[in-house]
PAFI-568368 format. One record per atom (N, C-alpha, C): residue number from 0; atom name; chain; x negated, y, z negated. Coordinates in nm, 3 decimals. Example, Ala and Ser with C-alpha at 12.3 -4.5 7.8 and 13.67 -1.06 7.14 Angstrom:
! PAFI-568368
+-----+-------+--------+---------+---------+---------+
: num : atome : chaine :       x :       y :       z :
+-----+-------+--------+---------+---------+---------+
:   0 :     N :      A :  -1.319 :  -0.569 :  -0.780 :
:   0 :    CA :      A :  -1.230 :  -0.450 :  -0.780 :
:   0 :     C :      A :  -1.320 :  -0.330 :  -0.780 :
:   1 :     N :      A :  -1.285 :  -0.225 :  -0.708 :
:   1 :    CA :      A :  -1.367 :  -0.106 :  -0.714 :
:   1 :     C :      A :  -1.290 :   0.003 :  -0.787 :
+-----+-------+--------+---------+---------+---------+
! end
This chain:
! PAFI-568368
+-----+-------+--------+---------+---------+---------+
: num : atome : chaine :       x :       y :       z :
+-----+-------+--------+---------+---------+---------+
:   0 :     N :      A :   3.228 :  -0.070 :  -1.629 :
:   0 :    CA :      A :   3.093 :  -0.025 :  -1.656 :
:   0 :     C :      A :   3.017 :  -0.126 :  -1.744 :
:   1 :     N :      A :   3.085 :  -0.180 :  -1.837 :
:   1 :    CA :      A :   3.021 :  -0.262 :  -1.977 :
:   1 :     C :      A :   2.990 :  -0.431 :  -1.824 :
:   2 :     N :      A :   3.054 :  -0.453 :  -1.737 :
:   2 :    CA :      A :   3.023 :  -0.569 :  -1.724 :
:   2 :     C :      A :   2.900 :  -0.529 :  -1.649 :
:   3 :     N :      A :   2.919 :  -0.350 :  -1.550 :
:   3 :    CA :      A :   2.780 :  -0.399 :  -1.453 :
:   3 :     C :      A :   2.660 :  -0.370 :  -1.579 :
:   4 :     N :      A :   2.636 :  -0.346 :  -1.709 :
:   4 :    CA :      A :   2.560 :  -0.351 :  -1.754 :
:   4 :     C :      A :   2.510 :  -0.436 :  -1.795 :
:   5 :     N :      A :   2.578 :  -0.543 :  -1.838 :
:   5 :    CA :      A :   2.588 :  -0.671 :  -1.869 :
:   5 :     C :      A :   2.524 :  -0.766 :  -1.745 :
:   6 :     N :      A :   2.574 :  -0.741 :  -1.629 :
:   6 :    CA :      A :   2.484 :  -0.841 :  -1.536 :
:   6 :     C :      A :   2.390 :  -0.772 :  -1.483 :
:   7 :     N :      A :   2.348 :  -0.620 :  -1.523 :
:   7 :    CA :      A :   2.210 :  -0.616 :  -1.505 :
:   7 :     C :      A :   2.124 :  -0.683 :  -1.640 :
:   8 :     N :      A :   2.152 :  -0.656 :  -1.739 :
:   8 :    CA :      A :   2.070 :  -0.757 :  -1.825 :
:   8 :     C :      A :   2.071 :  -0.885 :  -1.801 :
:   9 :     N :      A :   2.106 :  -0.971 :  -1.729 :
:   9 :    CA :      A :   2.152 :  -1.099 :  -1.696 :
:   9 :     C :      A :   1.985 :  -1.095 :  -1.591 :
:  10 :     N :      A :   2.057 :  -1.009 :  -1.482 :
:  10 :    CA :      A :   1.943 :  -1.031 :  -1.350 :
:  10 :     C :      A :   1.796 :  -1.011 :  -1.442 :
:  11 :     N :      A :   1.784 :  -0.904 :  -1.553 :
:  11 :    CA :      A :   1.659 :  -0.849 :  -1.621 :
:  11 :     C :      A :   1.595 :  -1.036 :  -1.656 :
:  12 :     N :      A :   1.703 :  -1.050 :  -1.768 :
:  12 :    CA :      A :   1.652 :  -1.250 :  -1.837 :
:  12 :     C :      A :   1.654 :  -1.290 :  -1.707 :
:  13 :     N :      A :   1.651 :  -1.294 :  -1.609 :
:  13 :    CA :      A :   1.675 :  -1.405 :  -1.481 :
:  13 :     C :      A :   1.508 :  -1.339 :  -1.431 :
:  14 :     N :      A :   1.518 :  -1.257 :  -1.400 :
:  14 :    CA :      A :   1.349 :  -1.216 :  -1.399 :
:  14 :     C :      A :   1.257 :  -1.261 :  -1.500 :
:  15 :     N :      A :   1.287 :  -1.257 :  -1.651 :
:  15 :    CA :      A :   1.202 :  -1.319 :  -1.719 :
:  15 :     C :      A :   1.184 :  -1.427 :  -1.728 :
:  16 :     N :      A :   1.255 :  -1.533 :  -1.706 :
:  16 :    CA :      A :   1.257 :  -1.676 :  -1.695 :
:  16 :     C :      A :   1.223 :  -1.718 :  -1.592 :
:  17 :     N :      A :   1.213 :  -1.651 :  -1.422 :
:  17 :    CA :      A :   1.139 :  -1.692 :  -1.362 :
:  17 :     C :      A :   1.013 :  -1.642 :  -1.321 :
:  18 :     N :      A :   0.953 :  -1.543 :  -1.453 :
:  18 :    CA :      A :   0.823 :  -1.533 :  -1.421 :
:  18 :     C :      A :   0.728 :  -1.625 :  -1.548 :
:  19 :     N :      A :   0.829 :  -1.692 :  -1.620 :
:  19 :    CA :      A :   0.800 :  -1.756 :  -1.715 :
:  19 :     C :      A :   0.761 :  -1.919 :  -1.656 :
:  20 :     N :      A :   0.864 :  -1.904 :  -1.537 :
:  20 :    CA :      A :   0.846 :  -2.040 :  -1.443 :
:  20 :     C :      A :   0.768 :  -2.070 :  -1.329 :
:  21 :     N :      A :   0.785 :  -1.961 :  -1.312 :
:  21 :    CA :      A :   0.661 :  -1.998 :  -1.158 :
:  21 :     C :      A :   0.539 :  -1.927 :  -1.165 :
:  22 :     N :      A :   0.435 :  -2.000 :  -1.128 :
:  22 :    CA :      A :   0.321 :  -1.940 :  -1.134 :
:  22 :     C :      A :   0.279 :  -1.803 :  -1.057 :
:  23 :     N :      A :   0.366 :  -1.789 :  -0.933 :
:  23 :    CA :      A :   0.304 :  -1.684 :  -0.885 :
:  23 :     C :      A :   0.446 :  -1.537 :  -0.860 :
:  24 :     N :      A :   0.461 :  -1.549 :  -1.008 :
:  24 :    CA :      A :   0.562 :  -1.397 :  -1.047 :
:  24 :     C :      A :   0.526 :  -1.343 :  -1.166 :
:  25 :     N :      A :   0.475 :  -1.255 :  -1.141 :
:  25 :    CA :      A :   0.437 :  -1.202 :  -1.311 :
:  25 :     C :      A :   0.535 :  -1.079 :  -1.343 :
:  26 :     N :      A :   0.543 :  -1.026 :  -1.466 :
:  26 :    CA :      A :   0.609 :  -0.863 :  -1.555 :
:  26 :     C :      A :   0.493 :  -0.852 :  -1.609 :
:  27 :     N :      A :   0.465 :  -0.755 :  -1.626 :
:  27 :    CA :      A :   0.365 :  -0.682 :  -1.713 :
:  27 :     C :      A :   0.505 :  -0.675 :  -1.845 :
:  28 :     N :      A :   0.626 :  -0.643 :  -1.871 :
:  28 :    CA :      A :   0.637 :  -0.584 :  -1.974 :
:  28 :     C :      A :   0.828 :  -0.622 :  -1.966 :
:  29 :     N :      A :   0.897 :  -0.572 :  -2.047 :
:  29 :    CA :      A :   1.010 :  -0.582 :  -2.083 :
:  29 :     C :      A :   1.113 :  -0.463 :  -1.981 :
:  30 :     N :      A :   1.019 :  -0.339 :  -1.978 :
:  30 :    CA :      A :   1.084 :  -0.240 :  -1.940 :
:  30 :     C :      A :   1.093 :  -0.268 :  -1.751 :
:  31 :     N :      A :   0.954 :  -0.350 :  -1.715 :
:  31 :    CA :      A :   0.904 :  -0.359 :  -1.582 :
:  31 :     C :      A :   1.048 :  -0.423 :  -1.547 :
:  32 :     N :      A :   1.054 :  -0.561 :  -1.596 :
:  32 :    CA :      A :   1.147 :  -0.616 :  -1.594 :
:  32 :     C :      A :   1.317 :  -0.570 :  -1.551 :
:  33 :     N :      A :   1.364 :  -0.471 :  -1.633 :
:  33 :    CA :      A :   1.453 :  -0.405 :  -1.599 :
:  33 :     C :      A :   1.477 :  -0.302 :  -1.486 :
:  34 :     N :      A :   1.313 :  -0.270 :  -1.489 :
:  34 :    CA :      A :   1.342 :  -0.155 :  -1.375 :
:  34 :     C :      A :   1.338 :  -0.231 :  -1.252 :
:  35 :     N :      A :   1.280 :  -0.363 :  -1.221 :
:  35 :    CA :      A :   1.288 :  -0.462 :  -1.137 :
:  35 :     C :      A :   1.412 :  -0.515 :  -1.069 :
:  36 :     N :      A :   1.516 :  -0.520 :  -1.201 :
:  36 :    CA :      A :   1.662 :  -0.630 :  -1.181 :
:  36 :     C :      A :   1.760 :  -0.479 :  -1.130 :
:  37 :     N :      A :   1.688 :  -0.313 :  -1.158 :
:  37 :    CA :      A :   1.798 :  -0.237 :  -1.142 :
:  37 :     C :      A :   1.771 :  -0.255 :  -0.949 :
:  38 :     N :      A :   1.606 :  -0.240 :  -0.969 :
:  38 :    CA :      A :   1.583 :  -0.232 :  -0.805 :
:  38 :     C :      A :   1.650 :  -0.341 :  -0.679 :
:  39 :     N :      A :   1.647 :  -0.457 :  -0.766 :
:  39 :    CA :      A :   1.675 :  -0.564 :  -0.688 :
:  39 :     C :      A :   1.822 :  -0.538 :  -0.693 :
:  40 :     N :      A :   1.907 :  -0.453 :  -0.764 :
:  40 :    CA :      A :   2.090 :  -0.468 :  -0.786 :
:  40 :     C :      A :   2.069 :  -0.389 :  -0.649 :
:  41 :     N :      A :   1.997 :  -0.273 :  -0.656 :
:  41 :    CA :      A :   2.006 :  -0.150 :  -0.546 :
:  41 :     C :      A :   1.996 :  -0.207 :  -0.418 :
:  42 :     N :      A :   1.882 :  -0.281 :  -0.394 :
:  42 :    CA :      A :   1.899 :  -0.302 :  -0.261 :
:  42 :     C :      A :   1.971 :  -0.439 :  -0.242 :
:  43 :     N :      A :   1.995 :  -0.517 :  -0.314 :
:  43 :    CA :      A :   2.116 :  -0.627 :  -0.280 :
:  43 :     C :      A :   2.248 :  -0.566 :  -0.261 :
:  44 :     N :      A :   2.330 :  -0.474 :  -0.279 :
:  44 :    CA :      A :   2.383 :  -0.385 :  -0.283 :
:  44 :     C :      A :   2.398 :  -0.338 :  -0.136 :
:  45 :     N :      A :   2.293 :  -0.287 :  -0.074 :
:  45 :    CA :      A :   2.275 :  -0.182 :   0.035 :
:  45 :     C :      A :   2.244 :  -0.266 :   0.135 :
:  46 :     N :      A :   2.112 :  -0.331 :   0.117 :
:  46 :    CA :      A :   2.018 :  -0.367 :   0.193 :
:  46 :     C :      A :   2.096 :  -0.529 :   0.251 :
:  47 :     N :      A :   2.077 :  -0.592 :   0.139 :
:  47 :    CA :      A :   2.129 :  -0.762 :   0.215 :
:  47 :     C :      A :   2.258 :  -0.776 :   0.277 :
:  48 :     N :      A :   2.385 :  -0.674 :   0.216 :
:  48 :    CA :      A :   2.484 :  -0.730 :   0.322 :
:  48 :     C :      A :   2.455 :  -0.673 :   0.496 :
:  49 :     N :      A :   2.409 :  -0.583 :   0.513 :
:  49 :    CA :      A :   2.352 :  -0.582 :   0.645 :
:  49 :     C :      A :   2.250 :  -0.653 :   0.736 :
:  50 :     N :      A :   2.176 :  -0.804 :   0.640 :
:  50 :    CA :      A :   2.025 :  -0.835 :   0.671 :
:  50 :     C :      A :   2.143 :  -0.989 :   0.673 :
:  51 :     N :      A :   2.256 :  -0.966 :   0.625 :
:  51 :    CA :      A :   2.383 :  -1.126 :   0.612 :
:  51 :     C :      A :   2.420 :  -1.103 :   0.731 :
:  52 :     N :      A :   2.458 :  -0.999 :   0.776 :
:  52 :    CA :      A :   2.572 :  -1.017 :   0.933 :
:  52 :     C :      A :   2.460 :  -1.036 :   1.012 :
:  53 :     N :      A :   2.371 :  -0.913 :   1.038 :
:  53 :    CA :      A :   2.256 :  -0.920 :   1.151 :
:  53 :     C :      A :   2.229 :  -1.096 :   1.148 :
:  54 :     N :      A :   2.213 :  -1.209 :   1.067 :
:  54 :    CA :      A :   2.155 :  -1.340 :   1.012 :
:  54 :     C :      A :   2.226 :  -1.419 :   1.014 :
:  55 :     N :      A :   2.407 :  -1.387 :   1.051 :
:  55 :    CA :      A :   2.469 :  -1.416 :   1.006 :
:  55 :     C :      A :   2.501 :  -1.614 :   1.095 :
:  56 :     N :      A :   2.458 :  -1.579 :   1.230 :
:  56 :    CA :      A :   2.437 :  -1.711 :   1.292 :
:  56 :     C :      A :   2.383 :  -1.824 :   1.272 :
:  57 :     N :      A :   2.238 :  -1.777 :   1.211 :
:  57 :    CA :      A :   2.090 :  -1.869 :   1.173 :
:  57 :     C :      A :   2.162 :  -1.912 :   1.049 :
:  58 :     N :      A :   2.239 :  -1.861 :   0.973 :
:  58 :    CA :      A :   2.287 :  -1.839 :   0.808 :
:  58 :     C :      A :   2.409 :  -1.981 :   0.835 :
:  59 :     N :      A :   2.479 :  -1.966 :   0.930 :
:  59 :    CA :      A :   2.611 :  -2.038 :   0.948 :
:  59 :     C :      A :   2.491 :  -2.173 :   1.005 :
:  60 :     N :      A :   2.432 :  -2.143 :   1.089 :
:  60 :    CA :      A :   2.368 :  -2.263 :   1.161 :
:  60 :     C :      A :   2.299 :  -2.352 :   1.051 :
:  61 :     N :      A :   2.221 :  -2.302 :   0.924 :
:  61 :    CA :      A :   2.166 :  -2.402 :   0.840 :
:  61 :     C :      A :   2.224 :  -2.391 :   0.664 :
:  62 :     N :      A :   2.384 :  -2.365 :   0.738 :
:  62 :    CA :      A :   2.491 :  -2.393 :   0.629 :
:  62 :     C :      A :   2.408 :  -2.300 :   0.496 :
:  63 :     N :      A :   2.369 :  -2.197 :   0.532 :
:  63 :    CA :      A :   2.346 :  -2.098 :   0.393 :
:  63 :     C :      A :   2.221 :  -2.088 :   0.347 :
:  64 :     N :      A :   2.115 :  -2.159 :   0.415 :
:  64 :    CA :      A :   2.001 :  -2.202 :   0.305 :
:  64 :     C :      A :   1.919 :  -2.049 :   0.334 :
:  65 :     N :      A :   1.989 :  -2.019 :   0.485 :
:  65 :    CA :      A :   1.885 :  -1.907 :   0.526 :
:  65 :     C :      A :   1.938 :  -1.790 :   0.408 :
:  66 :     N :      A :   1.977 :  -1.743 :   0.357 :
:  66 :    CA :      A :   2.062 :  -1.670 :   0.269 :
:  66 :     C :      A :   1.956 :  -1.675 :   0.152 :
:  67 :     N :      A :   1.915 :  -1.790 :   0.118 :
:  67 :    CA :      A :   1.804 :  -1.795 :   0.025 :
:  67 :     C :      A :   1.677 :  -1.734 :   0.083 :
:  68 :     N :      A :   1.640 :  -1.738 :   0.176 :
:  68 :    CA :      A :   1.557 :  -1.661 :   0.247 :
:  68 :     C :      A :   1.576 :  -1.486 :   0.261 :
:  69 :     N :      A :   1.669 :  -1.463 :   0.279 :
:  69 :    CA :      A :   1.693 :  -1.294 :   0.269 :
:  69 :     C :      A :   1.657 :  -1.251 :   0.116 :
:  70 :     N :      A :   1.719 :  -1.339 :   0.026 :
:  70 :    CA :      A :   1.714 :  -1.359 :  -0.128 :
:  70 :     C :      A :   1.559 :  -1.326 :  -0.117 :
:  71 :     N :      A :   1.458 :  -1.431 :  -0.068 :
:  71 :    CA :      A :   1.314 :  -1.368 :  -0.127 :
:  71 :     C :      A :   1.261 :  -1.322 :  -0.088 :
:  72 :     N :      A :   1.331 :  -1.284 :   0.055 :
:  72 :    CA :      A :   1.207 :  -1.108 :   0.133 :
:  72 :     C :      A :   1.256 :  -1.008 :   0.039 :
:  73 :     N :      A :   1.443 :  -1.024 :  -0.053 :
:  73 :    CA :      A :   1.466 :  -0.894 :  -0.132 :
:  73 :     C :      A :   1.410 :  -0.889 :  -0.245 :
:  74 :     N :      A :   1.298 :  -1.004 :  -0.271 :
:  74 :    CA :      A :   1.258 :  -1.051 :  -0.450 :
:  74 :     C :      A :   1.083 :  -0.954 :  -0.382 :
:  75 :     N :      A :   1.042 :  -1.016 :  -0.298 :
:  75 :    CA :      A :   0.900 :  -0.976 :  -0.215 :
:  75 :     C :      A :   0.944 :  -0.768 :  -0.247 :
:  76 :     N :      A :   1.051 :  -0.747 :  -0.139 :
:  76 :    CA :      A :   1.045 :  -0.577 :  -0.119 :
:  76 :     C :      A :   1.051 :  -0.537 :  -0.253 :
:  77 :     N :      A :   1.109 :  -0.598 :  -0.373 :
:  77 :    CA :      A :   1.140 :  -0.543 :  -0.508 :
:  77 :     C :      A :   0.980 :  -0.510 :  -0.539 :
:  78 :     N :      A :   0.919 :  -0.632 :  -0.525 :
:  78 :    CA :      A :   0.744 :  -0.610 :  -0.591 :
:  78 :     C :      A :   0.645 :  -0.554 :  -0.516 :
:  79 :     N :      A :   0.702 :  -0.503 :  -0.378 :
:  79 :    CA :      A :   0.670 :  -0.348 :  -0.306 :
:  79 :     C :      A :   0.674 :  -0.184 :  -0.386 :
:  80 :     N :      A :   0.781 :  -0.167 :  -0.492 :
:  80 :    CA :      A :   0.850 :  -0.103 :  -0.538 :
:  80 :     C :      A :   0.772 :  -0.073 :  -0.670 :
:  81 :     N :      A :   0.796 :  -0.215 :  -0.713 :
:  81 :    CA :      A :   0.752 :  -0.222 :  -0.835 :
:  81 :     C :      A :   0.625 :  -0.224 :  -0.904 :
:  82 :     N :      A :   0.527 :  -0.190 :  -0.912 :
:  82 :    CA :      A :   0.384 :  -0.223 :  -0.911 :
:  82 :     C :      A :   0.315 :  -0.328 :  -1.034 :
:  83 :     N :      A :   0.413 :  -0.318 :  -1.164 :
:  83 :    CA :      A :   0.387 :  -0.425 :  -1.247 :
:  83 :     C :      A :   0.449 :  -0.547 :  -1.238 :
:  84 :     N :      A :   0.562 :  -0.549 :  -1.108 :
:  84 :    CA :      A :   0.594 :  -0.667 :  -1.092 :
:  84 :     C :      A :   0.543 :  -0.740 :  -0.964 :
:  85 :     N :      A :   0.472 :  -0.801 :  -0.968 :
:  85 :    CA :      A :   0.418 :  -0.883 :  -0.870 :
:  85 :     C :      A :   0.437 :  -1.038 :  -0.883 :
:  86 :     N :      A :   0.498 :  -1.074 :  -0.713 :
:  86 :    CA :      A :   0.505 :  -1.179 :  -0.622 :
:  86 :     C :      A :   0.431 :  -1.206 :  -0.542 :
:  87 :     N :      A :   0.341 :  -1.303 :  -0.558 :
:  87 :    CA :      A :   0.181 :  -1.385 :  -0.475 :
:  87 :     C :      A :   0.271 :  -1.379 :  -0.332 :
:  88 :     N :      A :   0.345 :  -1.449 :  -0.311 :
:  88 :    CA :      A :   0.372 :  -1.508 :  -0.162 :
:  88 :     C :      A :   0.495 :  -1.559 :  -0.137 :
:  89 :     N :      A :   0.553 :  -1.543 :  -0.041 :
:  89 :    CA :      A :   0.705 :  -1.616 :   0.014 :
:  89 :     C :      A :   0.753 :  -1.732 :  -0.112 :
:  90 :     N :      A :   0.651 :  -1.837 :  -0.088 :
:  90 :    CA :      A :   0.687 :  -1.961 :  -0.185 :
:  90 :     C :      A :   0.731 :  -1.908 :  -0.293 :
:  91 :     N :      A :   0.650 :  -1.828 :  -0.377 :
:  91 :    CA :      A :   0.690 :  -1.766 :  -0.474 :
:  91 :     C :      A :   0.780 :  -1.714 :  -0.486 :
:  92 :     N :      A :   0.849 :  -1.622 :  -0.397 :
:  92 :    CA :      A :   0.974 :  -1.536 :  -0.417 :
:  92 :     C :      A :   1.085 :  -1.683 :  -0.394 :
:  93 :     N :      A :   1.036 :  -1.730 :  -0.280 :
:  93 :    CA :      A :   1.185 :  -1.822 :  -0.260 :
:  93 :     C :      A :   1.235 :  -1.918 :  -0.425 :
:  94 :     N :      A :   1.091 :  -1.956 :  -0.469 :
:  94 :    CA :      A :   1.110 :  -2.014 :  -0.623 :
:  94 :     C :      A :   1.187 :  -1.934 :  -0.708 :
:  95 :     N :      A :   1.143 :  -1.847 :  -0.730 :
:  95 :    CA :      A :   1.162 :  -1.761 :  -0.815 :
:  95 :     C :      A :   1.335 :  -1.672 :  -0.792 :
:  96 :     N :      A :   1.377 :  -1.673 :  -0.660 :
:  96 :    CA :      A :   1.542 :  -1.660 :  -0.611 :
:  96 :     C :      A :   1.602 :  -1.743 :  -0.654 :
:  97 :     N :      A :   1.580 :  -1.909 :  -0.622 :
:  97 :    CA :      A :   1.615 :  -2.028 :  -0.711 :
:  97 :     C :      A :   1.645 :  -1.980 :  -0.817 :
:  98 :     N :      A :   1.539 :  -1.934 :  -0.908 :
:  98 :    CA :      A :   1.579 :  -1.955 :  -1.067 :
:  98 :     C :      A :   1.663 :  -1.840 :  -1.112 :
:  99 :     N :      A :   1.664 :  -1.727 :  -1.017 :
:  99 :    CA :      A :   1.711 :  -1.629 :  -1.056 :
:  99 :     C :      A :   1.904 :  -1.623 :  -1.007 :
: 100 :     N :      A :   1.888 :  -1.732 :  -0.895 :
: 100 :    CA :      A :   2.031 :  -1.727 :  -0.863 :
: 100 :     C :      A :   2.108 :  -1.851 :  -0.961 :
: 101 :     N :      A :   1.980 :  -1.902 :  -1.025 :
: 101 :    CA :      A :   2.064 :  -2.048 :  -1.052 :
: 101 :     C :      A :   2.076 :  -1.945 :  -1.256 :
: 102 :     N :      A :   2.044 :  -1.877 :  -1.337 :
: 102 :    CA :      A :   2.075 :  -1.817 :  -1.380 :
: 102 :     C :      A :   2.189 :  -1.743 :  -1.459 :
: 103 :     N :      A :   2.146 :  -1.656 :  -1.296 :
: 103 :    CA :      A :   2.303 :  -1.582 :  -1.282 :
: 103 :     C :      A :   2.411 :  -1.644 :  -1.268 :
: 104 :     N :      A :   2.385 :  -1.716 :  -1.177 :
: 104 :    CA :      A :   2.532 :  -1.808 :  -1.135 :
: 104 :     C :      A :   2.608 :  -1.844 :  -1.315 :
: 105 :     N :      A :   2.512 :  -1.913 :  -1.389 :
: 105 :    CA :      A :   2.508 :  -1.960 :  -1.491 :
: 105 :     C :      A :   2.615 :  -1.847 :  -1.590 :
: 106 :     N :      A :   2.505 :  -1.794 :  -1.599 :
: 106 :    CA :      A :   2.553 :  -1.629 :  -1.667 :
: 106 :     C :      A :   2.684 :  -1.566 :  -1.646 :
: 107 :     N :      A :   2.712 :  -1.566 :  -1.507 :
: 107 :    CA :      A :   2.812 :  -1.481 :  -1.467 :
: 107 :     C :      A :   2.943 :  -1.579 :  -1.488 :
: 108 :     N :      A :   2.920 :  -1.727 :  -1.499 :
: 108 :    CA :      A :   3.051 :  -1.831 :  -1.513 :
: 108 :     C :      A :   3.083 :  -1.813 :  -1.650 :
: 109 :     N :      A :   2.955 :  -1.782 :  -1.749 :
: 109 :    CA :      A :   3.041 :  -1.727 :  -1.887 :
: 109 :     C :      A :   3.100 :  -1.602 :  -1.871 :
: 110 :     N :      A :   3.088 :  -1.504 :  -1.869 :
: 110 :    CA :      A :   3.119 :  -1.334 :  -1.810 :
: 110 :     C :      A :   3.232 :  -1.312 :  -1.797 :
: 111 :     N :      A :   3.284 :  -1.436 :  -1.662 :
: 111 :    CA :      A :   3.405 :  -1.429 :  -1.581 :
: 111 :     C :      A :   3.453 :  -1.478 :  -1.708 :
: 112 :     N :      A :   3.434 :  -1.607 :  -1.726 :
: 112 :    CA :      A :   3.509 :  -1.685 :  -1.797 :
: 112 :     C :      A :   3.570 :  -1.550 :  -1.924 :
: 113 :     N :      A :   3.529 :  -1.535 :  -1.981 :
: 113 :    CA :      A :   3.536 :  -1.452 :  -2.130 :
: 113 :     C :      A :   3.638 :  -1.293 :  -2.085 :
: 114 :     N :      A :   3.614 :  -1.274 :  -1.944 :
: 114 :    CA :      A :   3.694 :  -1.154 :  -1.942 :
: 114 :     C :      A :   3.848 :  -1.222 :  -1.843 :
: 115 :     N :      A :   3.880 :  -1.338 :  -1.831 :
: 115 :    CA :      A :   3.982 :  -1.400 :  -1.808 :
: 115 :     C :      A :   4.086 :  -1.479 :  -1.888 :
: 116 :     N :      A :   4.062 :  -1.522 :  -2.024 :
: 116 :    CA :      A :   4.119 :  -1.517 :  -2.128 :
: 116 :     C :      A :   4.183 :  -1.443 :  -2.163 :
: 117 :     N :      A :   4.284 :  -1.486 :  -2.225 :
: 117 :    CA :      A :   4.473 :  -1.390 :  -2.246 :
: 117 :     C :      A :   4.424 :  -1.339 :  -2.363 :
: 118 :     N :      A :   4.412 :  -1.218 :  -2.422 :
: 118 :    CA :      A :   4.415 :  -1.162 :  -2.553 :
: 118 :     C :      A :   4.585 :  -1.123 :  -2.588 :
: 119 :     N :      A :   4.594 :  -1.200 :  -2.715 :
: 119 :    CA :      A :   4.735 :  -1.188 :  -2.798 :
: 119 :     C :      A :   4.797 :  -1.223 :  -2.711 :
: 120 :     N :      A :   4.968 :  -1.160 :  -2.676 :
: 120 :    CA :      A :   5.003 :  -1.212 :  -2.633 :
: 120 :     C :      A :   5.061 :  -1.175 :  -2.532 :
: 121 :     N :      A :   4.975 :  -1.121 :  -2.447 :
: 121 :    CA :      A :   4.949 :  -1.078 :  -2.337 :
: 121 :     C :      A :   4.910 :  -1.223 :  -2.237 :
: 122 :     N :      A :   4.989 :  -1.294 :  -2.201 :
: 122 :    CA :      A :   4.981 :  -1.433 :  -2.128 :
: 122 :     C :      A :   4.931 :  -1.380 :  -1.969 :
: 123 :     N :      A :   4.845 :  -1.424 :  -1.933 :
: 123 :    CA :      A :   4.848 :  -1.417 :  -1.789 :
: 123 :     C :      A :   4.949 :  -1.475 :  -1.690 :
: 124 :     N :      A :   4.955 :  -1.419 :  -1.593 :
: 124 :    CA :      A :   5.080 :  -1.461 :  -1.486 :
: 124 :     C :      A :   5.014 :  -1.577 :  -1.379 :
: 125 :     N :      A :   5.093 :  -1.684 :  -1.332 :
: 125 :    CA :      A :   5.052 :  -1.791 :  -1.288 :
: 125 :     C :      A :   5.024 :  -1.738 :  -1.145 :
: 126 :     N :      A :   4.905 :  -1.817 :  -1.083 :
: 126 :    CA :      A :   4.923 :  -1.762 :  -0.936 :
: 126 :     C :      A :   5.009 :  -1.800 :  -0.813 :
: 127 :     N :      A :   5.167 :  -1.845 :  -0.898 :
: 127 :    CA :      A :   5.264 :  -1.919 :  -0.817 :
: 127 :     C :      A :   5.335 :  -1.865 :  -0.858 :
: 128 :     N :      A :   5.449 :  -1.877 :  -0.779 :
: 128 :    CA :      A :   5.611 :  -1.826 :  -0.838 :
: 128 :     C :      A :   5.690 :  -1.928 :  -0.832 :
: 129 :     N :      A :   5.742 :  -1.922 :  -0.953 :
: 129 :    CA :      A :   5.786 :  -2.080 :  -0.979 :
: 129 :     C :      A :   5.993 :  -2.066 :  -0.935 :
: 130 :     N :      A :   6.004 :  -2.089 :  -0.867 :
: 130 :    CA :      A :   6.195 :  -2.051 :  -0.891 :
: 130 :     C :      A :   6.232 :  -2.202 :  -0.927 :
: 131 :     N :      A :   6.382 :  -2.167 :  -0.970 :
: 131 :    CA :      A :   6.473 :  -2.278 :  -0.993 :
: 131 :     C :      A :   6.575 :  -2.265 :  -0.939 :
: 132 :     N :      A :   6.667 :  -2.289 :  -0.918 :
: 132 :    CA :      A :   6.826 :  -2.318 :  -0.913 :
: 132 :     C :      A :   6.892 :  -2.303 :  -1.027 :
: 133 :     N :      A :   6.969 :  -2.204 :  -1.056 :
: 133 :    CA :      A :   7.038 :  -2.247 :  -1.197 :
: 133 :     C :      A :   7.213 :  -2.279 :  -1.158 :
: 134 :     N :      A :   7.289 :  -2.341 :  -1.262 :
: 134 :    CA :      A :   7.376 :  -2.375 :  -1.252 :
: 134 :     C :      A :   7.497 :  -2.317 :  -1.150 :
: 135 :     N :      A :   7.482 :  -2.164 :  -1.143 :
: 135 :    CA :      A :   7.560 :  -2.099 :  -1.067 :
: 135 :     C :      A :   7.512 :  -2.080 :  -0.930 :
: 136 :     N :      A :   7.390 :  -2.147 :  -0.879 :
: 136 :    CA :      A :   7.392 :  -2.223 :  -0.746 :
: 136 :     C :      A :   7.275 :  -2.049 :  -0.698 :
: 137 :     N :      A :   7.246 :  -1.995 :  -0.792 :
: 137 :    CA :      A :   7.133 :  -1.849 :  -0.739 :
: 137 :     C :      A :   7.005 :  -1.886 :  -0.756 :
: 138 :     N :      A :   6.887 :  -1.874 :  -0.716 :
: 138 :    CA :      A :   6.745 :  -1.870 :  -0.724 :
: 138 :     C :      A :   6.722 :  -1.797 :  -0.843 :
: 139 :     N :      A :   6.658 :  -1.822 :  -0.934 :
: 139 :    CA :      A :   6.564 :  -1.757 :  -1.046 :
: 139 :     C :      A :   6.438 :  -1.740 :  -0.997 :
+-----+-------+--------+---------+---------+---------+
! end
């Protein structure tokens, strides 16, 4: 629970920084903001893995970029939703996916990172199994 709260505040700053960046994304407010990054979790969630397979050809054919494109018809439908958050035009959303995926990405590599660290001494297990031979000729 603590992390999906955590990367909804992530997506919330990822909204503020790219309406801080591109000219044509505005927030009216702090709260807009959030209710924005919950809308956009909801239908990324629901909506895009079905808009990925249906795409999924055009998506493989220009090695992913189209993927950024689903990204800003789902940034566009959010500011359908949202009425203090408004997106001028395509350009805009596709900018504004940029900053919001480049972000997160950001965000979420600390996240992972911090909840993958061994506390005490609780060592994590390697993702190999290491055997030996020992003297009496058995597998360890």
């Amino acid at each position: 629970m603590l992390v999906l709260i955590t990367r909804w505040l992530v997506i919330t700053v990822a909204i503020l920084i790219a309406s801080k960046i591109v000219p044509g994304i505005s927030v009216d407010s702090l709260s807009t903001a959030v209710i924005a990054a919950a809308i956009l979790g909801i239908i990324n969630a629901f909506l895009r893995p079905v808009l990925l397979i249906l795409t999924l050809p055009l998506t493989v054919l220009t090695l992913g970029i189209f993927a950024f494109v689903i990204n800003a018809f789902m940034l566009l439908l959010v500011s359908h939703f949202v009425p203090e958050f408004k997106v001028d035009g395509f350009f805009s959303a596709f900018l504004g996916t940029l900053i919001i995926s480049l972000v997160s990405w950001i965000a979420n590599r600390f996240i992972n990172t911090s909840h993958n660290k061994p506390h005490g001494n609780n060592r994590q297990k390697p993702d190999f199994i290491d055997l030996e031979q020992g003297d009496d000729g058995k597998w360890r």
